[in-house]
C-alpha positions in Angstrom: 75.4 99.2 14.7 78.6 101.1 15.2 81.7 99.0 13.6 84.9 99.0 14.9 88.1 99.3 12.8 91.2 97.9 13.8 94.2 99.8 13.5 97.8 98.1 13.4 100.4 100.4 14.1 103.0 100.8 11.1 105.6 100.4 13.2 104.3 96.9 14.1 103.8 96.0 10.3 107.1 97.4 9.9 109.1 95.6 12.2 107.2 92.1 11.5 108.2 92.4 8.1 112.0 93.0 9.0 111.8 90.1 11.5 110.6 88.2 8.8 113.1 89.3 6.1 116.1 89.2 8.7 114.3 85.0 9.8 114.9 84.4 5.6 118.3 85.9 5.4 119.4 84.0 8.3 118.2 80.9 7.5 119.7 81.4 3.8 123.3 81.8 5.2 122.8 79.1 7.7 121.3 76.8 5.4 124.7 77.2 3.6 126.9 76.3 6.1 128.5 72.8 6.2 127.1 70.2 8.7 128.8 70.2 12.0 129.6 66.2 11.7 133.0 65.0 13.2 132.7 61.7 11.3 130.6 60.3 8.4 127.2 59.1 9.8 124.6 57.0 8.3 120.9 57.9 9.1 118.0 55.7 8.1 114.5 56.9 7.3 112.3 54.2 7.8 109.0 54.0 6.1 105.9 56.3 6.5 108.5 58.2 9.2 107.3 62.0 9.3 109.6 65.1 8.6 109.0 66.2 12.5 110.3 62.4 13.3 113.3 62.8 10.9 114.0 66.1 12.3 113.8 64.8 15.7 116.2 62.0 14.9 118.9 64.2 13.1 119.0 66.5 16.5 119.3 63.1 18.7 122.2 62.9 16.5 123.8 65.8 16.3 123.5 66.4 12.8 121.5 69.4 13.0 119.4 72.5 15.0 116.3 71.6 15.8 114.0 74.6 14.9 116.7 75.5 12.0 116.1 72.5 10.1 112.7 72.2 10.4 111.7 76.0 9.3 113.9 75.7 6.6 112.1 72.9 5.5 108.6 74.9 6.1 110.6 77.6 4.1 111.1 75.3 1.3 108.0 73.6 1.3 109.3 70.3 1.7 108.6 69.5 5.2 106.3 66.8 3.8 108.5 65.5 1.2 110.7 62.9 3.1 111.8 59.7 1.7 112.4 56.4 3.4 116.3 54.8 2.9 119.7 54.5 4.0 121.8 58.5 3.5 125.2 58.5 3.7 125.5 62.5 5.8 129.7 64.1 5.6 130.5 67.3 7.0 130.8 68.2 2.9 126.6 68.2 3.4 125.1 71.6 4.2 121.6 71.9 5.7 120.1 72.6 2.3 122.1 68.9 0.5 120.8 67.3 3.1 117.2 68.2 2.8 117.5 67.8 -0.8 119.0 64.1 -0.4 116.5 63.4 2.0 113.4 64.6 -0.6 115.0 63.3 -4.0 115.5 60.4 -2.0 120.2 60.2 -3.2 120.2 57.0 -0.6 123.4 54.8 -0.2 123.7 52.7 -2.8 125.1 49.4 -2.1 126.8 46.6 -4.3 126.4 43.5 -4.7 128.9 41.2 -6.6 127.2 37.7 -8.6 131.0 36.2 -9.2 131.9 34.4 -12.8 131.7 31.2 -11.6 129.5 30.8 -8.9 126.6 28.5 -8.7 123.0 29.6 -8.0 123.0 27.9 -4.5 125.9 30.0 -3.8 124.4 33.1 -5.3 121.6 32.9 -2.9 123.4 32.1 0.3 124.6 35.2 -0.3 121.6 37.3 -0.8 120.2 35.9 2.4 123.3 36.7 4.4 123.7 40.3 3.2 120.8 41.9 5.9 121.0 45.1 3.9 118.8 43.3 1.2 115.0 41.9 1.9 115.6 37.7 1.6 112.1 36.8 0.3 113.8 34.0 -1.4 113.6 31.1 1.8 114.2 27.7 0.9 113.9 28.3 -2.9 116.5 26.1 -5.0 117.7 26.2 -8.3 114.9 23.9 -9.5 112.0 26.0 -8.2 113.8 29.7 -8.3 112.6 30.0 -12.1 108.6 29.7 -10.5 109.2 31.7 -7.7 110.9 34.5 -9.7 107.5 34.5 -12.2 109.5 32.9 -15.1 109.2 30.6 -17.7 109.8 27.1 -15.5 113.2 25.7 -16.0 116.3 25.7 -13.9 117.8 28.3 -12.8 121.5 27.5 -13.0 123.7 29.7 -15.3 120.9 31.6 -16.1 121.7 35.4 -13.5 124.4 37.3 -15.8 127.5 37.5 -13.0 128.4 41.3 -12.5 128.2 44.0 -10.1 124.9 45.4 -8.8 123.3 48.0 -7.5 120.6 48.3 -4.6 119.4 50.2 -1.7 118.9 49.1 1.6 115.5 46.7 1.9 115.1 45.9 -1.5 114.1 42.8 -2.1 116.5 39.7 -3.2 114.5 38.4 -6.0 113.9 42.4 -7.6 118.3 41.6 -8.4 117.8 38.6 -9.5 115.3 39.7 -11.9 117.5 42.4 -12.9 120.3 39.6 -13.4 118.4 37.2 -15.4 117.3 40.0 -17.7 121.0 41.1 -18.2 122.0 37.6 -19.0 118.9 37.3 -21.2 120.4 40.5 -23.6 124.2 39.3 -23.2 123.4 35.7 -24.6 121.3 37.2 -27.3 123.3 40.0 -28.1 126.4 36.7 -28.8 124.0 34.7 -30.6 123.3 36.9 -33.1 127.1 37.3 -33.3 127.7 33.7 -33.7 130.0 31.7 -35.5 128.9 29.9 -39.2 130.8 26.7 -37.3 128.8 25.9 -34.0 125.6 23.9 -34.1 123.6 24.6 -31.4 120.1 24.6 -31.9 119.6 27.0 -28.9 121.3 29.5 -27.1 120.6 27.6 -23.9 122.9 24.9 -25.6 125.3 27.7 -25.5 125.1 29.2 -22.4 125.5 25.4 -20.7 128.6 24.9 -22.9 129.9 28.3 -21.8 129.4 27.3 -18.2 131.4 24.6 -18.4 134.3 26.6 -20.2 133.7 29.2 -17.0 134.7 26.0 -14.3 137.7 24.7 -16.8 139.4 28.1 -16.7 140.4 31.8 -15.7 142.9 32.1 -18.5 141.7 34.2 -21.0 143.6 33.4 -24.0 142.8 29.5 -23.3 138.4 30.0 -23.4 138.3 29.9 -27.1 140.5 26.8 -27.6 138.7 24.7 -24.6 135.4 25.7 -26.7 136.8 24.5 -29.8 137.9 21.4 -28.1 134.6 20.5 -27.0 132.7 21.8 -30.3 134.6 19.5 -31.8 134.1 16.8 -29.9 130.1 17.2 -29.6 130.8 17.0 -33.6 132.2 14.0 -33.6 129.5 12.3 -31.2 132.9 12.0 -28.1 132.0 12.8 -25.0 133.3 15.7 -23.4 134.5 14.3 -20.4 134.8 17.9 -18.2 135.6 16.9 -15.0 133.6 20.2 -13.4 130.1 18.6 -14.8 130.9 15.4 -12.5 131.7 17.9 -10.0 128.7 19.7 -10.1 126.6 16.5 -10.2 128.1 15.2 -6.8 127.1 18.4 -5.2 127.6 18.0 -1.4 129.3 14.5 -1.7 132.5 16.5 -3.5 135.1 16.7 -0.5 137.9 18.1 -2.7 138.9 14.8 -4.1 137.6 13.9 -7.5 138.4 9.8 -7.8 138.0 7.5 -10.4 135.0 6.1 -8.8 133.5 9.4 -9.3 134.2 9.5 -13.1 132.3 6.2 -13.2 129.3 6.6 -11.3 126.7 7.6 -13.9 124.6 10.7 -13.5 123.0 13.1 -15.8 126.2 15.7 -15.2 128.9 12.9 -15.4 129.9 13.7 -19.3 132.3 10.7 -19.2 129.2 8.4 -19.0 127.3 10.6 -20.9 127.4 11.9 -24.5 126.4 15.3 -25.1 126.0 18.5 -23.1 124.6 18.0 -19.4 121.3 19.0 -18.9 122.0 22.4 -17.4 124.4 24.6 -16.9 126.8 24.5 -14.0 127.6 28.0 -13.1 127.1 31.4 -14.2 129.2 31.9 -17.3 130.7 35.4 -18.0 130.7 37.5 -20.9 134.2 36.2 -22.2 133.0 32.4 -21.8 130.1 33.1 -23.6 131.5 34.6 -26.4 133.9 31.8 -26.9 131.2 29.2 -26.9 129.3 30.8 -29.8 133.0 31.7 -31.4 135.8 28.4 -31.0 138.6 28.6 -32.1 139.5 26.5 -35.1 141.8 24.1 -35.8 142.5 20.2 -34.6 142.8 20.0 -30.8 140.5 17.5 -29.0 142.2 17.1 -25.5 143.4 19.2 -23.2 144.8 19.0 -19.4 145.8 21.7 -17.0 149.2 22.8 -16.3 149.0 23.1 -12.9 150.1 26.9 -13.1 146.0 28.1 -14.3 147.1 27.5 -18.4 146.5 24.0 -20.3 148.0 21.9 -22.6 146.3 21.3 -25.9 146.7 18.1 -27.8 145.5 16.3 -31.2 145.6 12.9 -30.2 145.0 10.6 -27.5 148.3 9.5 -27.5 149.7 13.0 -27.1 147.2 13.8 -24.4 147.9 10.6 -22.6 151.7 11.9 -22.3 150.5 15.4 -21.7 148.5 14.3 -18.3 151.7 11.8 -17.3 154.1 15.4 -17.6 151.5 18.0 -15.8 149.0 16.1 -13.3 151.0 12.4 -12.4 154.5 14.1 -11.2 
């Protein structure tokens, strides 16, 4: 049987070859080039999306050629490389950034802010109104957030470090929360093991419920480690700390603004002018500072003290003294 051999012209070979070397050179220049954006755009990859509908999508936009992108992507090898998120795309992008966000998978990365002072209901009315995270949190409270977070039962109050987090669009609420807990878990630690010879806790959850209430009782820096000494010394002593926050906390929804001497009365686990002792829980999330001057009071005599009125208190020895302290700075 006679075979037949196929000859390609050289010219042919040639010429495919140069179309092929000229295709690389152009796409490396053009690949180079800044995006053509007039503003900064955010584009979202959603989830198992393919590179041909990512592609597709950044065209729709604007953001890029069509068969440029995507052959420079072939070129590359990455065509199959997308990842799902939130990317931030500037005209300081070029073609080749941009495919290299979109397969490292550099998405927006958004903050979330626990505030010194906030309670845990508060905390997570927040993550359930910020739609950029996944709420899988509904109708949990502070008394059942502990179980639902896989941790050792408990409540949950005071116990998510307050600071400034990162996350990425969809991520789910109780992943930061987790992330929150185990910052506050080294912080506490980290001050226990830095403690003073004169405190007495037997735990540092005894700590971190006094440093909550030193958290509500002021913003004044220079006044955290004498309101911890005051109340050191009184759990010393066997007085009652008498903070009006914990009463606050304990009325929950049934404080309108107005703490009244009815309040102060009514007993209740958090009313610590009924009550001797710390309250059961904390009552916020403490920061750093208020931790620290838990586990390190000052020293000295002071056993009352009353706020000024101007965010700074007024520090007394005795009753008597405080008595005239609260006429001067809260019955004028």
């Amino acid at each position: 049987m006679n075979k037949r051999i196929l000859f390609i012209p050289a010219a042919v070979i040639v010429s495919g070859v140069a179309f092929l070397v000229g295709m690389g050179i152009y796409l490396d220049r053009w690949a180079e080039k800044p995006l053509q954006v007039a503003e900064e755009t955010v584009f979202i990859v959603e989830p198992a999306m393919s590179f041909t509908a990512v592609a597709d999508h950044l065209v729709d936009a604007g953001v890029v050629k069509g068969w440029q992108f995507s052959l420079r992507a072939r070129q590359r090898g990455l065509q199959g490389s997308v990842q799902s998120g939130e990317y931030r795309i500037t005209s300081a992008l070029t073609p080749d950034t941009l495919l290299d966000r979109l397969t490292l998978g550099d998405v927006v990365a958004h903050r979330f802010l626990m505030v010194e002072g906030s309670t845990c209901v508060a905390v997570l009315a927040r993550l359930a109104a910020d739609d950029r995270l996944t709420f899988d949190l509904a109708g949990v409270g502070a008394d059942d957030l502990m179980a639902r977070l896989e941790l050792p039962a408990g409540n949950a109050e005071g116990r998510f470090f307050p600071d400034t987090y990162l996350f990425k669009r969809g991520d789910k609420a109780s992943g930061l929360l987790l992330r929150a807990k185990s910052k506050m878990d080294a912080v506490l630690e980290e001050a226990w093991s830095q403690r003073s010879s004169t405190v007495s806790f037997d735990t540092p959850y005894d700590a971190l419920i006094l440093a909550s209430i030193i958290e509500k009782e002021t913003a004044f820096p220079p006044d955290r480690t004498r309101i911890a000494g005051v109340f050191v010394r009184r759990l010393a002593k066997g007085m009652r700390l008498q903070s009006d926050p914990t009463v606050i906390y304990g009325l929950g929804d049934a404080y309108d603004g107005n703490l009244t001497r009815q309040m102060l009365k009514t007993d209740g686990p958090y009313n610590t002018y009924r009550r001797a002792g710390l309250p059961p829980s904390p009552i916020a999330l403490p920061g750093r500072a208020s931790i620290e001057a838990a586990l390190n009071p000052d020293g000295g005599d002071d056993l009352y003290f009353v706020a000024r009125g101007d965010g700074t208190s007024e520090f007394s020895k005795t009753l008597d003294e405080h008595n005239k302290a609260v006429a001067r700075y809260q019955r004028r």
